[in-house]
Z-matrix of the N, CA and C atoms (Angstrom, degrees):
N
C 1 1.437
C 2 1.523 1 108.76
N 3 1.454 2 113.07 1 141.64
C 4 1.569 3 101.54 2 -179.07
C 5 1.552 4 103.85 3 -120.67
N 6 1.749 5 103.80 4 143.63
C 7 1.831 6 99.56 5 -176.38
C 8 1.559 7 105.02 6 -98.49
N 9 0.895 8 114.99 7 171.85
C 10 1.494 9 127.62 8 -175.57
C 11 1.641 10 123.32 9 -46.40
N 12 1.885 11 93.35 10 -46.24
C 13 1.282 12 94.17 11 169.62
C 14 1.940 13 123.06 12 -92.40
N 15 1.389 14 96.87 13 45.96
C 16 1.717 15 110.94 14 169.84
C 17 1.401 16 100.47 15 55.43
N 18 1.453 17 136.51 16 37.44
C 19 1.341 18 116.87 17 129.67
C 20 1.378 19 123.20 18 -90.72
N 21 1.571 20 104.13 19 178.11
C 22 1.477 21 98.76 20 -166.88
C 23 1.931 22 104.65 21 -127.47
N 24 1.017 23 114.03 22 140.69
C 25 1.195 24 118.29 23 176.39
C 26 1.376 25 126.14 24 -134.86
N 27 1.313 26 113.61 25 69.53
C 28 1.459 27 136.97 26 157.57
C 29 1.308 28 123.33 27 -5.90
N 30 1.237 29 156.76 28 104.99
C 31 1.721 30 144.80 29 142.80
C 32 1.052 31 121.06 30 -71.43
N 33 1.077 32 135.14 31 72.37
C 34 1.536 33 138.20 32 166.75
C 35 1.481 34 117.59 33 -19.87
N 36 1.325 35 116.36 34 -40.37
C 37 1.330 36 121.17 35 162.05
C 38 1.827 37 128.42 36 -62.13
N 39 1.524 38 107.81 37 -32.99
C 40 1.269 39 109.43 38 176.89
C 41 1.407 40 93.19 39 -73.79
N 42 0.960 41 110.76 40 -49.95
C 43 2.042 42 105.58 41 -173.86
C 44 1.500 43 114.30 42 -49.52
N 45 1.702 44 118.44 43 -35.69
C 46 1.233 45 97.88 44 -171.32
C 47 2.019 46 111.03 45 -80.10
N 48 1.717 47 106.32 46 -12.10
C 49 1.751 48 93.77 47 157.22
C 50 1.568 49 123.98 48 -65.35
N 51 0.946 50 115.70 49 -22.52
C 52 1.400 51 129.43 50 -169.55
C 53 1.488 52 106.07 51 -87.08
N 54 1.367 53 135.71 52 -54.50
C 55 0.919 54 151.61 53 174.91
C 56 1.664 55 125.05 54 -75.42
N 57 1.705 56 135.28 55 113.39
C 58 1.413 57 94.62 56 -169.18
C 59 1.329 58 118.07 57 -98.58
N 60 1.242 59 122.61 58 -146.43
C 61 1.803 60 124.80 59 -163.77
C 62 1.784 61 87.27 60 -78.61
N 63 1.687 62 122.51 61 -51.62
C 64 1.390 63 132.79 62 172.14
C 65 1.231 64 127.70 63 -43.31
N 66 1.119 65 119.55 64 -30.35
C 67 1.666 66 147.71 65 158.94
C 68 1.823 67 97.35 66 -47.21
N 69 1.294 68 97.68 67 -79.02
C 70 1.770 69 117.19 68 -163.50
C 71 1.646 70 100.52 69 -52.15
N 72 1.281 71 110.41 70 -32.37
C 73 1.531 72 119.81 71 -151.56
C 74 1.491 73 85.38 72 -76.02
N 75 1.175 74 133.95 73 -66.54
C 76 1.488 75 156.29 74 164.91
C 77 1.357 76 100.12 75 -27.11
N 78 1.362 77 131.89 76 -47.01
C 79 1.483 78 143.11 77 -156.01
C 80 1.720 79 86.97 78 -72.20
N 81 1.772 80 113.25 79 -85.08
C 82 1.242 81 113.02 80 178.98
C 83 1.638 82 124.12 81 -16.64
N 84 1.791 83 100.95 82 -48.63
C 85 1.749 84 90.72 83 -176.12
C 86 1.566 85 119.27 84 -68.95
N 87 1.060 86 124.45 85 -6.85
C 88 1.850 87 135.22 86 -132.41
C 89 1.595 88 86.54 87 -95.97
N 90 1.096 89 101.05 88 121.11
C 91 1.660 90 122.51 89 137.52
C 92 1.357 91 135.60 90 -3.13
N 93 1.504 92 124.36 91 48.82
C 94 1.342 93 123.93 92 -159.73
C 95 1.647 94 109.94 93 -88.62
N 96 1.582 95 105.64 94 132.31
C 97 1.189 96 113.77 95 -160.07
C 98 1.602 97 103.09 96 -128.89
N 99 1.491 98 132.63 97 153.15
C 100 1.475 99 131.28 98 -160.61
C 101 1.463 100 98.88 99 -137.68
N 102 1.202 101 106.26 100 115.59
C 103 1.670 102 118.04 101 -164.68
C 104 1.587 103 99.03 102 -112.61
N 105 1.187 104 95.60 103 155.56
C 106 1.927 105 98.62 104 -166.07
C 107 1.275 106 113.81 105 -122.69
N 108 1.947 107 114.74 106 96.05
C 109 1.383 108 112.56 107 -153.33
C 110 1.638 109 81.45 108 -138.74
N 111 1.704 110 114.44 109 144.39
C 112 1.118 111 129.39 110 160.23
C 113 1.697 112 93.14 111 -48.42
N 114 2.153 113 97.26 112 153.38
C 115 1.297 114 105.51 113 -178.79
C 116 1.646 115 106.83 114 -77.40
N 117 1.289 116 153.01 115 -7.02
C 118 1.643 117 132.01 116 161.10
C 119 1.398 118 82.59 117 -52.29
N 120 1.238 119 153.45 118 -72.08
C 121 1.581 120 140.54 119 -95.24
C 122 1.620 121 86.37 120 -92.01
N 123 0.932 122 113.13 121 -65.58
C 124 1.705 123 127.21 122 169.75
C 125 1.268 124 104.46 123 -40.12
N 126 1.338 125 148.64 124 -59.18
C 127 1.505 126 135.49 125 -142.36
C 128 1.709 127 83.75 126 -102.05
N 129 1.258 128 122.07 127 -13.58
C 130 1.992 129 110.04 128 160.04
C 131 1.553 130 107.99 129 -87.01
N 132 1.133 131 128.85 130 -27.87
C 133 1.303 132 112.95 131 172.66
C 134 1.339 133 116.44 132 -61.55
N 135 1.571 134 120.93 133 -52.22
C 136 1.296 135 145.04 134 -170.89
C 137 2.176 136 81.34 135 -49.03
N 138 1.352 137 106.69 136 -79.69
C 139 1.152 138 99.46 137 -152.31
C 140 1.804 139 111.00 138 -42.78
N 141 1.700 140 92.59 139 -58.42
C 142 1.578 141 112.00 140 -178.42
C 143 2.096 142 117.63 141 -28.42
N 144 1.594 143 96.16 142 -38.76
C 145 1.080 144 90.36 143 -150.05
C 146 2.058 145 85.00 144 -121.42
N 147 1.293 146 99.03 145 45.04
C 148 2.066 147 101.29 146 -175.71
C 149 1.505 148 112.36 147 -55.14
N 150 1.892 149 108.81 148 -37.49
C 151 1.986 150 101.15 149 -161.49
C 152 1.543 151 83.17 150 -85.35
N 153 0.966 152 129.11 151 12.23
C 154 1.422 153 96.86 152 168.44
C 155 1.987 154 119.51 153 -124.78
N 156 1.500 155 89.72 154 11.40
C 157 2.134 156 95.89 155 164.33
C 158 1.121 157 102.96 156 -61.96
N 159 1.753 158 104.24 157 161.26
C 160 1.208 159 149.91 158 174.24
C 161 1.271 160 113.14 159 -122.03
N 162 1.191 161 118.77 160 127.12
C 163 1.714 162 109.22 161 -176.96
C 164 1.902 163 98.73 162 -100.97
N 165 1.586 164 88.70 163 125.46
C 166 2.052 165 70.88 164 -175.01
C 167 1.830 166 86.85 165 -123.88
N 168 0.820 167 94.74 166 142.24
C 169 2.087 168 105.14 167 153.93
C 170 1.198 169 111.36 168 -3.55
N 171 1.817 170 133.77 169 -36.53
C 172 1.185 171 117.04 170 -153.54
C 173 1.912 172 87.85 171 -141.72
N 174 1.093 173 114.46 172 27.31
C 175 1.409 174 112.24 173 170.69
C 176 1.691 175 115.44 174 119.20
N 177 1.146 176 104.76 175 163.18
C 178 1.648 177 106.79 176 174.50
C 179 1.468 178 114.23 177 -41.64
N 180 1.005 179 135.73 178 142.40
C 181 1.693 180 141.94 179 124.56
C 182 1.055 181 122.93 180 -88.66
N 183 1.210 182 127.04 181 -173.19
C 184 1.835 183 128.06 182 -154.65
C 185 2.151 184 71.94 183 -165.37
N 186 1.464 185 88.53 184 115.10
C 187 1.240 186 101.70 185 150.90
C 188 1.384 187 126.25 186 -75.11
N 189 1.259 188 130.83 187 144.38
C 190 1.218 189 132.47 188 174.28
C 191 1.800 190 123.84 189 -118.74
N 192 1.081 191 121.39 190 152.97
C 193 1.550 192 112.07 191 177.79
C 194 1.443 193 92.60 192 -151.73
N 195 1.151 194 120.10 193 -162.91
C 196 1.409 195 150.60 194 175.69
C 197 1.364 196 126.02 195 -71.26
N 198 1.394 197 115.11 196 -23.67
C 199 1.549 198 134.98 197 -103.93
C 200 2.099 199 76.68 198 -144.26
N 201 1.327 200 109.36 199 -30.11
C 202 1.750 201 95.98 200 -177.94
C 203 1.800 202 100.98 201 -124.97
N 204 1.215 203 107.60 202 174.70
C 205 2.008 204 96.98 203 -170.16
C 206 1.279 205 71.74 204 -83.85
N 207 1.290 206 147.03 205 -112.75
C 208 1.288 207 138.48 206 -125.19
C 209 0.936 208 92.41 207 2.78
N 210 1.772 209 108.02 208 -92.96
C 211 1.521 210 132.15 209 -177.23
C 212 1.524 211 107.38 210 5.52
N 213 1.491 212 109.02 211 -74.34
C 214 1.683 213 128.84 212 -170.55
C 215 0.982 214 110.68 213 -57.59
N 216 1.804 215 132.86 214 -37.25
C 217 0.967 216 136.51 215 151.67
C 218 1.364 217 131.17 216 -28.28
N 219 1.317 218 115.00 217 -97.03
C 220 1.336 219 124.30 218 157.61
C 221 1.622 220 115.96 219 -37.80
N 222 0.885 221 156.18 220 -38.49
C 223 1.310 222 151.62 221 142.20
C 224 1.725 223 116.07 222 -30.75
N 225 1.325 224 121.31 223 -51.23
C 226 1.362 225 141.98 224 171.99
C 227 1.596 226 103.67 225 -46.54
N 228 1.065 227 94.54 226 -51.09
C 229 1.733 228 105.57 227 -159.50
C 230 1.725 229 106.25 228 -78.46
N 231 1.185 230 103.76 229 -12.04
C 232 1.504 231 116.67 230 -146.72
C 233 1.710 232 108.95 231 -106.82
N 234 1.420 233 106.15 232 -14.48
C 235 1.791 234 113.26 233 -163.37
C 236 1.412 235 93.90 234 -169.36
N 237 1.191 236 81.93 235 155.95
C 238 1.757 237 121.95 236 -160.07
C 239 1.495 238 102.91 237 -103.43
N 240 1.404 239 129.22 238 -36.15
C 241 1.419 240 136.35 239 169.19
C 242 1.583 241 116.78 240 -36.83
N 243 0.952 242 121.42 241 92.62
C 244 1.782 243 137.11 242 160.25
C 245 1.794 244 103.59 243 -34.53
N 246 1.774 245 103.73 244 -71.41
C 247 1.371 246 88.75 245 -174.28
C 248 1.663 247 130.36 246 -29.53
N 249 1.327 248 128.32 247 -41.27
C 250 0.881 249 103.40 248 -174.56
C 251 1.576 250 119.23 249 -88.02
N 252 1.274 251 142.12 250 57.10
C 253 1.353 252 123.75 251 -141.28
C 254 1.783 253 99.55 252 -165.84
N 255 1.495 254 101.96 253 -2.30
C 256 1.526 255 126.31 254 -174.53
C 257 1.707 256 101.04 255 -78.86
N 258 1.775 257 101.15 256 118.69
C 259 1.864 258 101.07 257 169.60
C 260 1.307 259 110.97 258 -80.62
N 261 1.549 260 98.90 259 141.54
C 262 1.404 261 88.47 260 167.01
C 263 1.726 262 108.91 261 -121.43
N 264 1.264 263 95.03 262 129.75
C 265 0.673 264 168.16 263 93.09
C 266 1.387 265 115.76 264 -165.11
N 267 1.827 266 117.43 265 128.14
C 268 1.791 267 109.55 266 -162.18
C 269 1.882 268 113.70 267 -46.15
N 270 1.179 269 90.76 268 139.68
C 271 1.792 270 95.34 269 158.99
C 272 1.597 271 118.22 270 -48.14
N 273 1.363 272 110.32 271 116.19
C 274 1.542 273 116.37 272 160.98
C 275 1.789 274 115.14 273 -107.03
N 276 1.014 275 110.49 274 -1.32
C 277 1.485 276 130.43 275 142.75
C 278 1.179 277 147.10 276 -99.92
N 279 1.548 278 107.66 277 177.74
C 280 1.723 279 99.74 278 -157.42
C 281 1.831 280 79.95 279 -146.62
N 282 1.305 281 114.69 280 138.42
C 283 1.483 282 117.27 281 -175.69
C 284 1.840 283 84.09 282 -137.16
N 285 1.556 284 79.71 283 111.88
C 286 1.872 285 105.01 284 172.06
C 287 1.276 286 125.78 285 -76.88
N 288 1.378 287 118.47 286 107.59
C 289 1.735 288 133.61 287 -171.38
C 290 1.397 289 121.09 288 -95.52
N 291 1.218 290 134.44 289 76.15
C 292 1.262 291 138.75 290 -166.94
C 293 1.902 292 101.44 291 -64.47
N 294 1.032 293 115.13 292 82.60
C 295 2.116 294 117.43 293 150.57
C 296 0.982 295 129.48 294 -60.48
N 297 1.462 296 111.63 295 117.63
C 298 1.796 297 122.46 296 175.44
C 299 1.667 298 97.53 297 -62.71
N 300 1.306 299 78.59 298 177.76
C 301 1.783 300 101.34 299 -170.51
C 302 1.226 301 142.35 300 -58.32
N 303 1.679 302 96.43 301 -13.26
C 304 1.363 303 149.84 302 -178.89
C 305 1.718 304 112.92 303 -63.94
N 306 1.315 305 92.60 304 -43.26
C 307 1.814 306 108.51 305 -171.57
C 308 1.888 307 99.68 306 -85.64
N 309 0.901 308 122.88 307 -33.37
C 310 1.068 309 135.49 308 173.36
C 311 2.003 310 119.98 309 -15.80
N 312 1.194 311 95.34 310 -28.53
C 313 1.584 312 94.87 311 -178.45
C 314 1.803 313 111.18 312 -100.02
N 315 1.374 314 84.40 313 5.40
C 316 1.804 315 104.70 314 -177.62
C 317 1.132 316 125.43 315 -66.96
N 318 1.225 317 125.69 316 102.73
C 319 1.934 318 119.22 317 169.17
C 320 1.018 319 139.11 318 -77.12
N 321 1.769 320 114.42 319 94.55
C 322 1.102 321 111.38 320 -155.16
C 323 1.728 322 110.48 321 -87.62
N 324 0.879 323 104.82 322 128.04
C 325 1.753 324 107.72 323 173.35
C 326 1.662 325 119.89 324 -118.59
N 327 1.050 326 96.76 325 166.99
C 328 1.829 327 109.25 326 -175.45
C 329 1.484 328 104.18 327 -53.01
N 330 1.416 329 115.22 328 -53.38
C 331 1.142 330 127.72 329 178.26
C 332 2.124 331 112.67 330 -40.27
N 333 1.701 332 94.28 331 -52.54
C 334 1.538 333 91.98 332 -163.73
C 335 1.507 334 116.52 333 -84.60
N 336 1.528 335 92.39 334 -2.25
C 337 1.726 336 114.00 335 -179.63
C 338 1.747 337 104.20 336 -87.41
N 339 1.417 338 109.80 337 -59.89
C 340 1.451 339 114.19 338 161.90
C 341 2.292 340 106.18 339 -23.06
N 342 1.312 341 97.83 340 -74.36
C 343 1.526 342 114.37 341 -167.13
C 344 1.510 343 100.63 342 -43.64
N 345 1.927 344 124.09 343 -62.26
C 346 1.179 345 139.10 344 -177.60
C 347 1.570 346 91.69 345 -57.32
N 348 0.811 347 163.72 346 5.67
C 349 1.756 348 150.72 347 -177.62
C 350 1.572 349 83.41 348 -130.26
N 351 1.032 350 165.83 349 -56.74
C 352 1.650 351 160.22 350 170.00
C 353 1.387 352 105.82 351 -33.22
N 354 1.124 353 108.03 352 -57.87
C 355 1.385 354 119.70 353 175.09
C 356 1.492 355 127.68 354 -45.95
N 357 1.190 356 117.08 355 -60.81
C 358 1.462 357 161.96 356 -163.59
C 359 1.532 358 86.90 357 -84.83
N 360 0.986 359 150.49 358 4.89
C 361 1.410 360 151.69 359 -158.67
C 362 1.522 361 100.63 360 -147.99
N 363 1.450 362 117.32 361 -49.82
C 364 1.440 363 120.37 362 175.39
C 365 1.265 364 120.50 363 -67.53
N 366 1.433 365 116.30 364 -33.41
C 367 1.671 366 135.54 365 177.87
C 368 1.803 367 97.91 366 -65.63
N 369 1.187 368 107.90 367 -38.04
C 370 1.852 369 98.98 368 -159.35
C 371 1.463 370 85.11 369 -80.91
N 372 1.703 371 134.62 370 -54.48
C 373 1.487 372 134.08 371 -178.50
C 374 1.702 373 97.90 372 -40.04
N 375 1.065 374 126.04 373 -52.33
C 376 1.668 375 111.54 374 -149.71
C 377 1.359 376 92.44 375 -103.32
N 378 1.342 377 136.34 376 -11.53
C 379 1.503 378 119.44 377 149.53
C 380 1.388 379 133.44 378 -63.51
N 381 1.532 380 106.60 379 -24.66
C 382 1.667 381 100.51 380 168.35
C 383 1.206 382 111.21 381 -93.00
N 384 1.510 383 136.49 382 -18.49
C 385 1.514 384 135.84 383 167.65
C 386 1.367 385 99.17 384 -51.29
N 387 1.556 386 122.64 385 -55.90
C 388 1.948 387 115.53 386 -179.88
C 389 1.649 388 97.68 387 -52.19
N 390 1.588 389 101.41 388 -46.95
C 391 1.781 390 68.95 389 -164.66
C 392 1.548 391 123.33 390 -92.92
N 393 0.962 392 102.64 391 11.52
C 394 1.594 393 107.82 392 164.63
C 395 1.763 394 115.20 393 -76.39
N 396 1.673 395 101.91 394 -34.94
C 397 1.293 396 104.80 395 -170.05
C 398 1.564 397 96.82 396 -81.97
N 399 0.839 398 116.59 397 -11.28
C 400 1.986 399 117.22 398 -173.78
C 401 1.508 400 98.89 399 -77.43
N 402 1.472 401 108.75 400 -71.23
C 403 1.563 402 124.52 401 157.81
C 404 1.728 403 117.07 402 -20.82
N 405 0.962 404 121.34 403 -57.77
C 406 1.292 405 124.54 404 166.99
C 407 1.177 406 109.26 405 -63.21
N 408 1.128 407 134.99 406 -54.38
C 409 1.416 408 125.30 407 -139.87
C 410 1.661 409 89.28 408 -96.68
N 411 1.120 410 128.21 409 -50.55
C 412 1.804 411 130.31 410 171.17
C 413 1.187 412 129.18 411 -93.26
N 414 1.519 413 114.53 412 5.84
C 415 1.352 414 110.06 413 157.15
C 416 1.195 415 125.18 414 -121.60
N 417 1.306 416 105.45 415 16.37
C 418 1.204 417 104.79 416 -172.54
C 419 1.716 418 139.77 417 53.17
N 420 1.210 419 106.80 418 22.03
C 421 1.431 420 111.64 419 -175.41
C 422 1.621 421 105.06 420 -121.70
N 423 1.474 422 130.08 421 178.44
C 424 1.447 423 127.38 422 -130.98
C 425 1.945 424 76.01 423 -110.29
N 426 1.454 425 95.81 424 156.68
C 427 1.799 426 112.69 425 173.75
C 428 1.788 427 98.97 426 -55.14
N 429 1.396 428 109.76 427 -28.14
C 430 1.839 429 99.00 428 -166.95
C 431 1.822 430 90.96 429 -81.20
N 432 1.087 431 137.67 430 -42.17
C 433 1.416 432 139.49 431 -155.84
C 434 1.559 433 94.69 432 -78.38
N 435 1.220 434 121.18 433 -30.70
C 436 1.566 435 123.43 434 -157.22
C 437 1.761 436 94.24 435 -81.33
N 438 1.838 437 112.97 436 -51.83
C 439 1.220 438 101.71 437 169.52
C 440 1.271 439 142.90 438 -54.42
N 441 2.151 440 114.08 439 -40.25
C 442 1.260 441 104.32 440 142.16
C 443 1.060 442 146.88 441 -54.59
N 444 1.343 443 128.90 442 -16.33
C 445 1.533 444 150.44 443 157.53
C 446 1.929 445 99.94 444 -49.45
N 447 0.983 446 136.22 445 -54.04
C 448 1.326 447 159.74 446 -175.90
C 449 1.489 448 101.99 447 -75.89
N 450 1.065 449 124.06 448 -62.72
C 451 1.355 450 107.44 449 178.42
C 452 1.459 451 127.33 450 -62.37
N 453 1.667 452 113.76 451 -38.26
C 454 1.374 453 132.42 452 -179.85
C 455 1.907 454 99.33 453 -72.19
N 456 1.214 455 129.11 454 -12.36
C 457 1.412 456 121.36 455 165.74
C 458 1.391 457 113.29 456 -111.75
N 459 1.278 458 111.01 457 27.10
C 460 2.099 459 115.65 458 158.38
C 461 1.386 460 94.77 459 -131.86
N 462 1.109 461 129.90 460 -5.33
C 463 1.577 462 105.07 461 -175.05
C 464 1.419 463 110.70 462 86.53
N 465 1.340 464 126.03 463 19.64
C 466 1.656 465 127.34 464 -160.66
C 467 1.484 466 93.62 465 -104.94
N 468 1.612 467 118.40 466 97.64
C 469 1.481 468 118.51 467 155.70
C 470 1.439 469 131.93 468 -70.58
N 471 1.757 470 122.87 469 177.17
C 472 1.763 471 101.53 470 -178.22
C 473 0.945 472 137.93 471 -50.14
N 474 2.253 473 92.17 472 -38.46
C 475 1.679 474 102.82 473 171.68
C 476 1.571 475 116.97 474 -50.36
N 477 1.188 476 114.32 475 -54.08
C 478 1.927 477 114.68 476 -169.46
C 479 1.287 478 107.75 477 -58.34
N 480 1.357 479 130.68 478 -39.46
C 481 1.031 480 119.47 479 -177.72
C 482 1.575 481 113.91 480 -163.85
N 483 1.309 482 124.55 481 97.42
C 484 1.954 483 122.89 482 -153.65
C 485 1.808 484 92.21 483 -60.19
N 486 1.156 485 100.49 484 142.97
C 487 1.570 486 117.75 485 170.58
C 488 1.405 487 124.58 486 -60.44
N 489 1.510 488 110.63 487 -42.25
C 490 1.112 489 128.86 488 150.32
C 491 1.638 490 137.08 489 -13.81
N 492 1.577 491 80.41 490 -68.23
C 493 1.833 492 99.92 491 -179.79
C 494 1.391 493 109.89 492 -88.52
N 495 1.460 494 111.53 493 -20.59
C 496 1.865 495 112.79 494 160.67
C 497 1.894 496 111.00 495 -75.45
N 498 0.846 497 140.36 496 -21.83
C 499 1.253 498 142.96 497 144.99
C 500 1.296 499 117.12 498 -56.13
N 501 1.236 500 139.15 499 -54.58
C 502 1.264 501 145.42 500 151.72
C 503 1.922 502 117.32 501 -36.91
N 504 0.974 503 82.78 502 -54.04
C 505 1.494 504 79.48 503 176.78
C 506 1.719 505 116.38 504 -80.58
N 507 1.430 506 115.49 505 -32.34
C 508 1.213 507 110.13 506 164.73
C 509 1.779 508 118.15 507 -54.26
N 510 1.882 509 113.16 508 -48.94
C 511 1.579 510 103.50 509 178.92
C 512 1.329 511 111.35 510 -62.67
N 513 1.537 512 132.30 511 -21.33
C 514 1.594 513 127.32 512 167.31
C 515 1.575 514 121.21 513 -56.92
N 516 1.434 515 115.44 514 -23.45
C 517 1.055 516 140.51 515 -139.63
C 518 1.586 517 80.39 516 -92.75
N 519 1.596 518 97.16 517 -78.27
C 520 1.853 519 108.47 518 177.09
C 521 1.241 520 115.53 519 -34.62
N 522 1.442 521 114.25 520 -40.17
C 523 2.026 522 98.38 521 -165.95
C 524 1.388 523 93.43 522 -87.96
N 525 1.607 524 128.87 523 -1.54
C 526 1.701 525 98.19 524 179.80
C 527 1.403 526 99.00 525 -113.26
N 528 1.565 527 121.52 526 13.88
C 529 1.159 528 107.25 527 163.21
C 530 1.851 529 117.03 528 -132.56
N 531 1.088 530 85.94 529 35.19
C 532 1.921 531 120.98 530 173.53
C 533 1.477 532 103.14 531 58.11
N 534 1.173 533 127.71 532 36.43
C 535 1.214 534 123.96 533 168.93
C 536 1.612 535 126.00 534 -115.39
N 537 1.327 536 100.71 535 145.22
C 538 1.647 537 90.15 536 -165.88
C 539 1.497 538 102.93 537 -118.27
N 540 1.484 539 84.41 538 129.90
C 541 1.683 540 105.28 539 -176.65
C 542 1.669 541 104.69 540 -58.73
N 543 1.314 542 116.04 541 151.00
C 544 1.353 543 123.32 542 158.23
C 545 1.499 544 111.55 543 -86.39
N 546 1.434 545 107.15 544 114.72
C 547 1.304 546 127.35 545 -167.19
C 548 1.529 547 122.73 546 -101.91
N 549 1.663 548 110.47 547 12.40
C 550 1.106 549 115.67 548 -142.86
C 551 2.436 550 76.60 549 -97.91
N 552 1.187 551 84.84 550 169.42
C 553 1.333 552 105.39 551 -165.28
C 554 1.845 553 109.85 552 -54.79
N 555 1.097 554 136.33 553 151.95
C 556 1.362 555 143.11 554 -167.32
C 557 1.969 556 93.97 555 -95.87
């Protein structure tokens, strides 16, 4: 649970309904890794990323999956494996990045271009899920109106991207991040 003034207060017990015994079992084997961030950076992750702590013996963890950028992040950074890193639907575009002078000692490869377009793909998905859920939740209008609302302010027609399957992916979006779309009619 989080209080106003940004602490956090965990129930280990509400987590283990939420969470199952298969979950934990999985948890024990997992890959625990210790990243070295001034404490704001940590006490915003902690908050940012709460339904998904672990309360262990020696402090919070931040679960990770596939499923949040962190996640994709750290995954990105972490493996060399292509398979997972494929858009679907393939790129028929090319979005032009002008780098200062700075980047210059940078090696860019297929591989880190592949990852930067995964990315860049995950950021635009979970930016219209916020704003659909904002849209819903303060404007009162339905998850399908909020996405056309969203598409008609990027310029995103059926061809670029069907509305449909961005609605779709937004209600996938809700059940893995416990929120329930307003489903009520457009």
């Amino acid at each position: 649970m989080l209080f106003a003034n940004g602490t956090l207060n965990y129930n280990l017990q509400a987590c283990k309904k939420a969470i199952s015994l298969e979950f934990l079992h999985r948890f024990c084997a997992m890959l625990v890794i210790h990243v070295p961030v001034t404490r704001a950076v940590k006490k915003y992750f902690l908050i940012q990323n709460y339904k998904h702590l672990v309360d262990r013996p020696t402090g919070y963890a931040i679960y990770l999956n596939q499923r949040s950028f962190l996640g994709n992040l750290v995954h990105s950074l972490l493996t060399h494996d292509l398979r997972d890193w494929k858009l679907k639907p393939p790129p028929t575009e090319s979005l032009v990045l002008l780098l200062s002078k700075r980047y210059q000692s940078c090696y860019i490869t297929e591989r880190s271009l592949r990852k930067l377009a995964f990315h860049l793909d995950h950021q635009f998905k979970l930016e219209m899920c916020l704003y659909v859920d904002m849209a819903v939740k303060f404007g009162g209008i339905s998850a399908l109106q909020a996405v056309n609302n969203f598409c008609q302010n990027f310029g995103i027609e059926e061809q670029d991207y069907g509305q449909d399957s961005m609605y779709r992916y937004y209600t996938r979006y809700g059940k893995a991040h416990h929120i329930r779309p307003n489903l009520k009619a457009a």
